[in-house]
N, C-alpha and C positions, 0 to 999 in steps of 0.2 A: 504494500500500500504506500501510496507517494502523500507528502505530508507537506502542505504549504502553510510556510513560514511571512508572518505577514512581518514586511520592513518597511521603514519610512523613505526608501532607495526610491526616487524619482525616473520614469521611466521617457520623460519627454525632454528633449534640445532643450535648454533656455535662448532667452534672445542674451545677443550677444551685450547690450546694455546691461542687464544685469550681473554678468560675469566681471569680477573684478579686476584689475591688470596685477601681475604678480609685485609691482608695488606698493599697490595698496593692500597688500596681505604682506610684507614686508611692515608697513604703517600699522597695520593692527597686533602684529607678532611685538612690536616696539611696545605698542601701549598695555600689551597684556602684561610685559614683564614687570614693573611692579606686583602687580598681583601673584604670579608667580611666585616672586621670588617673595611673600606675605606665607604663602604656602606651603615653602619649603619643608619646616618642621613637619607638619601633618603629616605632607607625602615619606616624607622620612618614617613616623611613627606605625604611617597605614602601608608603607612599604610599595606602593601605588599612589598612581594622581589619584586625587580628593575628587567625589563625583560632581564637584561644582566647576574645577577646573575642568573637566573632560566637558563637562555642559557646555562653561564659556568657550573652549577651542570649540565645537560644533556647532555654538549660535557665530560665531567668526567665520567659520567656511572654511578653517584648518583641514578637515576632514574628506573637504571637496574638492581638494587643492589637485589629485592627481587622479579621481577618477575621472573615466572618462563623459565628454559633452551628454552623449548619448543617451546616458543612464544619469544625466541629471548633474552632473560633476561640474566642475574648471576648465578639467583639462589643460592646467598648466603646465 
């Protein structure tokens, strides 16, 4: 029996407006690191990212950065 796994993986092209230039994910990797680095300890204690930072990299589109257009990505 085949088992479909539902994901939040987008299946459509975006326009290309929406897709950011790898500078401006460059610009948001800059403003994240404070925070980061706020976090350090945690990730230390939890031995892993904290699930807020994993939140914040996928509300930034860190995550979309190399998949591909196709499936909803960057495509950087």
């Amino acid at each position: 029996m085949t088992q479909v796994i539902p994901t939040d993986v987008q299946t459509t092209k975006q326009s290309q407006s929406s897709i950011p230039s790898g500078e401006d994910m460059v610009l948001r990797a800059n403003e994240l690191l404070p925070t980061l680095k706020s976090r350090t300890a945690q990730a230390d204690e939890l031995r892993r990212l904290p699930d807020e930072t994993v939140a914040e990299m996928k509300r930034l589109g860190f995550f979309r950065m190399l998949q591909p257009a196709r499936w909803g990505g960057y495509e950087l």
